[in-house]
N, C-alpha and C positions, 0 to 999 in steps of 0.2 A: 515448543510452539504452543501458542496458548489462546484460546477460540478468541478471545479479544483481538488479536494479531490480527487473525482472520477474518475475522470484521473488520479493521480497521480497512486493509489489506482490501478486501471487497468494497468497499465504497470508496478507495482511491481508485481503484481499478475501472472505479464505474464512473467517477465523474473527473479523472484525471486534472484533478485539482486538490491539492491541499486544503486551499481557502473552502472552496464546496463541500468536499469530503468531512472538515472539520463542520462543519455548519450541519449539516444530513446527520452527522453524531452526536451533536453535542457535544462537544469536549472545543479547546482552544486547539491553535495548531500546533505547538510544541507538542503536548504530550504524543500526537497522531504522526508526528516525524520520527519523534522518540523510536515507538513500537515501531514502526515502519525497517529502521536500523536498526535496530534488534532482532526482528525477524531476519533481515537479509543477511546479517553477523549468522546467528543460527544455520542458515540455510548455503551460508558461504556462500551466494549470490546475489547479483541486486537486481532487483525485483522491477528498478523504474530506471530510466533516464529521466535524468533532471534537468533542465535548463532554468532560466530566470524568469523567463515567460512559460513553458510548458512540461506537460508530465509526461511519458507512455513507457510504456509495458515493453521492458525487454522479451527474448525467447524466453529465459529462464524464470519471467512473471506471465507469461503467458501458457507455459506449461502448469506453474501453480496453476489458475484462474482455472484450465481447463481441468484440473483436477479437483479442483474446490467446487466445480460445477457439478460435478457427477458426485 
């Protein structure tokens, strides 16, 4: 896990949008998907539900979140 992740991971988190997320970081949105699945590979969990239209936080991304928070 690597503190980039965790930023990235943090401002998906926060504006559950890729598109936003990518824009608040600067970077395009591929590489922000990228790290995103590479974190949940890592953590053997996925971190978001995905739809076409929208993002949110599974348990197992709300458990991070709540640990990245403290």
């Amino acid at each position: 896990m690597e503190l980039r992740q965790l930023r990235y991971f943090d401002a998906l988190a926060t504006d559950l949008s890729f598109t936003k997320a990518a824009k608040h970081l600067s970077v395009s949105q591929p590489p922000l998907s990228f790290q995103i699945a590479q974190l949940e590979e890592e953590l053997g969990a996925r971190l978001f539900d995905r739809t076409s239209r929208s993002v949110a936080l599974t348990q197992a991304g709300k458990a991070l979140r709540s640990e990245e928070r403290r």
